[in-house]
C-alpha positions in Angstrom: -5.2 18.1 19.6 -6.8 15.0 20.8 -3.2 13.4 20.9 -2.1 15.0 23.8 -4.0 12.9 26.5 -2.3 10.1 25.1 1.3 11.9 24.9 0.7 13.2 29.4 -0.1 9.4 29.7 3.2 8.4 28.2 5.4 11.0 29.5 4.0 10.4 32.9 4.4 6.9 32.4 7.6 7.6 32.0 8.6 10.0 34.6 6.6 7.4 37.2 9.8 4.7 36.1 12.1 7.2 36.4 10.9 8.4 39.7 10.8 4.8 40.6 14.1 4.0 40.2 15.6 6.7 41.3 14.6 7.8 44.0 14.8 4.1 45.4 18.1 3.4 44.1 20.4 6.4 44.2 18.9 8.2 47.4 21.5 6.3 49.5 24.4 6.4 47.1 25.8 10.1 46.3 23.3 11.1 44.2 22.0 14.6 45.2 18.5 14.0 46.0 17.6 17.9 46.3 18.5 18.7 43.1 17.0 16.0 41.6 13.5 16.3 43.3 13.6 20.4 42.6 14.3 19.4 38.9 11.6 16.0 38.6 9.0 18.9 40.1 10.3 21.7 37.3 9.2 18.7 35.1 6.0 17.9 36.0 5.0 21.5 36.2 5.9 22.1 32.5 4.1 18.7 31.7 1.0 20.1 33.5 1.2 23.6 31.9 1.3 22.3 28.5 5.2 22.7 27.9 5.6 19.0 27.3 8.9 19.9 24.8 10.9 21.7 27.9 9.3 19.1 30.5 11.0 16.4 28.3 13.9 18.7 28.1 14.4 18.5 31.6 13.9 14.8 32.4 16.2 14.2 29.8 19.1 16.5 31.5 18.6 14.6 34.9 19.7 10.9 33.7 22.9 9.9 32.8 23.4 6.7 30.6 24.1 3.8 32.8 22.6 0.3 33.0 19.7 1.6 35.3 19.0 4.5 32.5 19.3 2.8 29.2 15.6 2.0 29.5 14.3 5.3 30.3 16.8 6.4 27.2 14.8 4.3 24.8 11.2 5.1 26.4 12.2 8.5 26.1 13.5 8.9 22.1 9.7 6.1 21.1 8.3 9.0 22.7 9.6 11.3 20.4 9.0 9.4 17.5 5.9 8.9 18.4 5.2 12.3 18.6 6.7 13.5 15.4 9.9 14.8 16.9 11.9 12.5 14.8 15.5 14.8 15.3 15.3 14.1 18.9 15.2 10.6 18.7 17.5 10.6 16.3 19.6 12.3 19.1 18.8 10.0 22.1 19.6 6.8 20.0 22.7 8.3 18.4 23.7 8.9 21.8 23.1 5.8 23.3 25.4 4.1 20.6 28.4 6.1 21.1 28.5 4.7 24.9 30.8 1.8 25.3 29.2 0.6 28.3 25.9 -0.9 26.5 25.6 -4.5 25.7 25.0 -6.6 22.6 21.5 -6.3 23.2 21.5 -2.8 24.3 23.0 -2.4 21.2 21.2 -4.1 18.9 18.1 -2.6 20.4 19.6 0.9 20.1 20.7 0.4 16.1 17.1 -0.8 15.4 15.4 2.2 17.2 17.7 4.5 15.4 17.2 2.9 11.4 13.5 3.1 12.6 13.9 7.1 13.1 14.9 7.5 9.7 13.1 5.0 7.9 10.3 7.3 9.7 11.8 10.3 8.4 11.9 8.9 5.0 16.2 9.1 5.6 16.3 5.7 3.5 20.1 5.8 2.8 21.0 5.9 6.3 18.1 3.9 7.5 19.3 0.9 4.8 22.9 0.9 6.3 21.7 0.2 10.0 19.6 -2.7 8.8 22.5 -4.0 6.8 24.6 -3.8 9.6 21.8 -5.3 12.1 22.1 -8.1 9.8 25.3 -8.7 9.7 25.1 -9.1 13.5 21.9 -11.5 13.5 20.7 -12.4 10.8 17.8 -14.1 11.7 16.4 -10.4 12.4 13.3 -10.4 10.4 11.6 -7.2 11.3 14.7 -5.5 9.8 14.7 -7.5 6.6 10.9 -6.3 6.4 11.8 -2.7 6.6 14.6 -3.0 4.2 12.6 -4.3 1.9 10.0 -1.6 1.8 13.0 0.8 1.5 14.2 -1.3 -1.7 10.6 -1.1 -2.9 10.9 2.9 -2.3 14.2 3.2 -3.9 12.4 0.5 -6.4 16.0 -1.7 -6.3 13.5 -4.4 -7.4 16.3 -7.3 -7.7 17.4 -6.7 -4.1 14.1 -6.5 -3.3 13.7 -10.2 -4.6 16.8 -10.9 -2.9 16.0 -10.2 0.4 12.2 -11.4 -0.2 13.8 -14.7 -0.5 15.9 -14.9 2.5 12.9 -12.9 4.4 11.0 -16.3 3.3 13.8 -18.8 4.5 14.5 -17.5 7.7 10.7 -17.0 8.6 9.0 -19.6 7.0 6.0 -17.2 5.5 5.5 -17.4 2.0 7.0 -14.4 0.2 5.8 -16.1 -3.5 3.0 -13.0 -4.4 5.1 -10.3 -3.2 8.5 -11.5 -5.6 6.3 -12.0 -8.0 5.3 -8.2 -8.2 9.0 -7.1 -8.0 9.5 -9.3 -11.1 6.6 -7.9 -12.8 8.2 -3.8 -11.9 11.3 -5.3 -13.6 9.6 -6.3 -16.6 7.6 -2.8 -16.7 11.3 -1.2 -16.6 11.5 -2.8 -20.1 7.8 -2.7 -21.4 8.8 0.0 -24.2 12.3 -0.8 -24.9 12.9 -4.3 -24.6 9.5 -6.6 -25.2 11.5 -9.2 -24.9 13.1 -9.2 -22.0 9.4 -8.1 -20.1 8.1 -11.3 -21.1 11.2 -13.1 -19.5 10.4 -11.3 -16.2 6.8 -11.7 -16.3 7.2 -15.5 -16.8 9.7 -15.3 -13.9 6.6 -14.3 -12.1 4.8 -17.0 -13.0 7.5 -19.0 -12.1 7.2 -18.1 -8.6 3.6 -18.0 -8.3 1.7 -19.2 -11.2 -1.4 -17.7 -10.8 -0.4 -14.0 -10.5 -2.5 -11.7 -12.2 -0.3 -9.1 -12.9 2.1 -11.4 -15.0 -0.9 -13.1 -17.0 -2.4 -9.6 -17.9 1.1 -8.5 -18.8 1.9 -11.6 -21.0 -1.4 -10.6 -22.5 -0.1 -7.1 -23.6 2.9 -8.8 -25.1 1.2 -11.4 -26.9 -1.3 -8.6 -28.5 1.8 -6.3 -29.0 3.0 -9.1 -31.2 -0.5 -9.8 -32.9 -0.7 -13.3 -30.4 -4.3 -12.9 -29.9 -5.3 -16.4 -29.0 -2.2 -16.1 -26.7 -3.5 -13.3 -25.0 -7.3 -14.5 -25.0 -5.4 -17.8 -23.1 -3.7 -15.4 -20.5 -6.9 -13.8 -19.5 -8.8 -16.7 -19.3 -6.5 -18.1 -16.9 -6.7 -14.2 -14.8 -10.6 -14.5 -15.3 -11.0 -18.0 -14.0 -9.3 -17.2 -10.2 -10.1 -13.8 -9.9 -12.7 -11.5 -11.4 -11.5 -8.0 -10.2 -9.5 -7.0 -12.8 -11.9 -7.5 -15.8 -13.0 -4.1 -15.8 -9.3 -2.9 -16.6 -9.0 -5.4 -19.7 -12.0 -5.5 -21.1 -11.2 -3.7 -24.0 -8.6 -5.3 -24.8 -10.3 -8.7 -24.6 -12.8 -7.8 -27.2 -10.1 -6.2 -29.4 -8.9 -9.8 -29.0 -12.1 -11.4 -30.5 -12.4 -9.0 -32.6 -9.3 -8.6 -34.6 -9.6 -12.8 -34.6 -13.1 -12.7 -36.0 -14.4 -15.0 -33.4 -18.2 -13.1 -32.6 -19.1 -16.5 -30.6 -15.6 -16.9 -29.0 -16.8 -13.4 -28.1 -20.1 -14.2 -26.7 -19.1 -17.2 -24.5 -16.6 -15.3 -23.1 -19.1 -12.6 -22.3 -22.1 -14.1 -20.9 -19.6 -16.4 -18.9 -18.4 -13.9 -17.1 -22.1 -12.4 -16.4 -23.0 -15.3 -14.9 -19.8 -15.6 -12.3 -20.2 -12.2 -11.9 -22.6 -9.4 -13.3 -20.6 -6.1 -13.1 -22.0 -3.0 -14.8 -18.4 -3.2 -17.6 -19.4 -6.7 -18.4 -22.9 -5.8 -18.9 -22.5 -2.6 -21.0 -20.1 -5.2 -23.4 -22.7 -7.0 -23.7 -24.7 -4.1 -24.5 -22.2 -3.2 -27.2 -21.9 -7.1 -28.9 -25.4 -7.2 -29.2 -26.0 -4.1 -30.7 -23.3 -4.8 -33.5 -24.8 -8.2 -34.1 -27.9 -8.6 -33.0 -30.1 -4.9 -32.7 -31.0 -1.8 -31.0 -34.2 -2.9 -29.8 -31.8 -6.7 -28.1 -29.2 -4.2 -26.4 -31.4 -1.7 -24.8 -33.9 -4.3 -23.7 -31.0 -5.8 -21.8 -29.6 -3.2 -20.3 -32.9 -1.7 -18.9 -33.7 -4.9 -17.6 -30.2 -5.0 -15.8 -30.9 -1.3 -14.3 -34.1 -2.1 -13.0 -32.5 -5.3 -11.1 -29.5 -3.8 -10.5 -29.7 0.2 -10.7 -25.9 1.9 -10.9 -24.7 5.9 -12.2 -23.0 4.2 -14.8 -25.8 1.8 -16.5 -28.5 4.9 -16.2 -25.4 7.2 -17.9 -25.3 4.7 -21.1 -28.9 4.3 -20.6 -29.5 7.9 -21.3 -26.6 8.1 -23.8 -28.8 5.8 -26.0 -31.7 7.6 -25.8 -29.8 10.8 -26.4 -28.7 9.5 -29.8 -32.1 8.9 -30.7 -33.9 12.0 -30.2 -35.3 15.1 -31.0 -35.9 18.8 -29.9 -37.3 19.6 -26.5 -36.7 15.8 -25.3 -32.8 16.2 -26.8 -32.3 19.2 -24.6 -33.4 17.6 -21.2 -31.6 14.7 -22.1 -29.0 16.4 -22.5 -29.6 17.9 -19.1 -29.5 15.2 -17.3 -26.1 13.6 -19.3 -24.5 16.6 -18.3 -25.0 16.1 -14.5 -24.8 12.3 -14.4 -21.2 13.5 -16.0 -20.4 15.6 -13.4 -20.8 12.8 -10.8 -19.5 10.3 -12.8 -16.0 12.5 -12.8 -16.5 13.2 -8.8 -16.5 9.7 -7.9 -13.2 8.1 -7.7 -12.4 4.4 -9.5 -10.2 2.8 -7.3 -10.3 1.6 -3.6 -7.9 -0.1 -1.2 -10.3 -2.1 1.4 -7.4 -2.4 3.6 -7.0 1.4 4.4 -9.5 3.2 3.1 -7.1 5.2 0.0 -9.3 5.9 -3.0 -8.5 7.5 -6.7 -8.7 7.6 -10.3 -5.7 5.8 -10.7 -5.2 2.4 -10.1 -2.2 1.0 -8.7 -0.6 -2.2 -7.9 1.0 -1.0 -4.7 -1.3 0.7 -2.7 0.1 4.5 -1.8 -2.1 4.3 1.3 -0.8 0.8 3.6 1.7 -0.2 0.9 0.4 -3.2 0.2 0.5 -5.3 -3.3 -2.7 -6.5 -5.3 -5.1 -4.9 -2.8 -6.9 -2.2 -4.6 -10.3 -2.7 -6.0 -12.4 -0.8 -9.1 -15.2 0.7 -7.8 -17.5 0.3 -10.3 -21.2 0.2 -8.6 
């Protein structure tokens, strides 16, 4: 409801131009001014009364495509786009293109408007062959490559993604190195579970093009522990841990399975209170918990992890807090306890894990493209 201020401002906007030019242009030529005037009034009393679909309708019917009303054809079909009427603009461009009077630009222009009405629409066949053919014609068009790329993302063509990334990254001179290396690691997840192999030739592909990526060292590390490599994969995380700390939370199991199936407690330890001190996160702390109460005490882990609430009080250090406790009592006490696990449970399962700080989208599942803004590597645990 609150869009339609903004959709009277554009259609009036828009009828001001026409009005503009018309009457100032085509008064003196043999243009009939009565019938145009009695029809530019029908208009703006529908656009005052709310009819905004037959007020659009109507200034539509009065133009004819000519040089003078090419613009006021493309101000017309954003407007419908804008305003969710993607059929109609399909229309209006559509039209546009089958006149032979336009010019290269007009054309151009015209072919773009028209792949953007159903890459909108979510049309992506269509939409793919008019930026392939804009492409053809200039092919230094960069905002086309940028759209054909998310449509190769959606259609999840990840080597013509990587294609197109490339000459995206020639032509404008921005680095495309973290988003090829993504595509190369959705290749090697193509091939995870039936061809180990040829994942870890994609995901050092990745690292090829950017050497750091975090996605390609983690998966490297599921190879290498798929294949009983565990000093391999202990080397691949350090080398994720030591740029980046965000994605410990989703590997820390698998790190300690690491030290663990190599007997290496201390290996363990360093690696543990290592990352506490770069950064104390509640899943590094309750591992910490965990190693010291296999190899040190009870008494050594709980002492540390109330000290850690106190400082630093989080849902999910009180839930293991009381999840101790609740192992170790009796009766009446049992039964609150219990209690109280129950509901930190409930809020626990309420909250969601993931967040993209970009836009705002939030789940339980993480993901490496963000569903919200489309964007690679941006989502965050949410683990406070």
């Amino acid at each position: 409801m609150f869009l339609w201020p903004y959709a009277y401002i554009s259609i009036a906007g828009v009828v001001g131009w026409f009005s503009a030019t018309y009457f100032s242009k085509r008064s003196a030529d043999h243009f009939p001014v009565l019938k145009l005037k009695k029809d530019y009034f029908a208009g703006l009393n529908y656009l005052i009364n709310d009819q905004t679909d037959k007020a659009l309708d109507v200034f539509l019917k009065m133009i004819e495509i000519d040089d003078d009303t090419v613009e006021m054809h493309f101000a017309l079909g954003g407007l419908y786009r804008r305003r969710g009427e993607i059929d109609r603009a399909i229309k209006i461009h559509s039209s546009l293109l089958d006149k032979e009077t336009l010019n290269n630009e007009q054309k151009h222009l015209a072919l773009t408007e028209l792949a953007l009405d159903y890459y909108r629409t979510g049309v992506f066949d269509r939409a793919e062959k008019l930026y392939l053919k804009i492409l053809q014609s200039d092919s230094s068009d960069v905002n086309s490559m940028r759209y054909l790329m998310r449509i190769y993302e959606q259609e999840k063509d990840w080597i013509k993604a990587i294609n197109l990334a490339e000459r995206l990254q020639r032509k404008s001179g921005e680095s495309q190195r973290e988003i090829i290396a993504f595509y190369y690691c959705e290749l090697a997840q193509r091939y995870i579970r039936k061809d180990m192999m040829k994942a870890c030739q994609y995901y050092k592909q990745a690292l090829a093009v950017k050497d750091d990526s975090a996605r390609a060292l983690l998966g490297l590390a599921d190879y290498h522990i798929n294949n009983s490599e565990y000093e391999q994969a202990i080397d691949s995380y350090s080398k994720v841990m030591s740029n980046n700390m965000t994605y410990l939370p989703l590997v820390m199991d698998s790190i300690q399975q690491c030290y663990f199936m190599l007997n290496d407690k201390e290996g363990m330890r360093k690696f543990l209170w290592s990352a506490f001190k770069k950064k104390p996160t509640i899943s590094v702390v309750l591992a910490l918990v965990e190693y010291k109460q296999q190899y040190e005490n009870d008494k050594a882990a709980i002492d540390f992890l109330i000290e850690h609430v106190r400082k630093y009080p989080t849902i999910y250090g009180l839930n293991y807090l009381v999840m101790f406790y609740l192992a170790n009592s009796f009766g009446d006490l049992h039964q609150k306890l219990m209690i109280l696990k129950l509901f930190l449970d409930r809020i626990i399962e309420s909250k969601d894990l993931y967040q993209c700080p970009q836009c705002g989208f939030s789940g339980k599942s993480f993901y490496w493209l963000c569903p919200g803004c489309k964007t690679w590597g941006v989502m965050r645990i949410l683990e406070e």
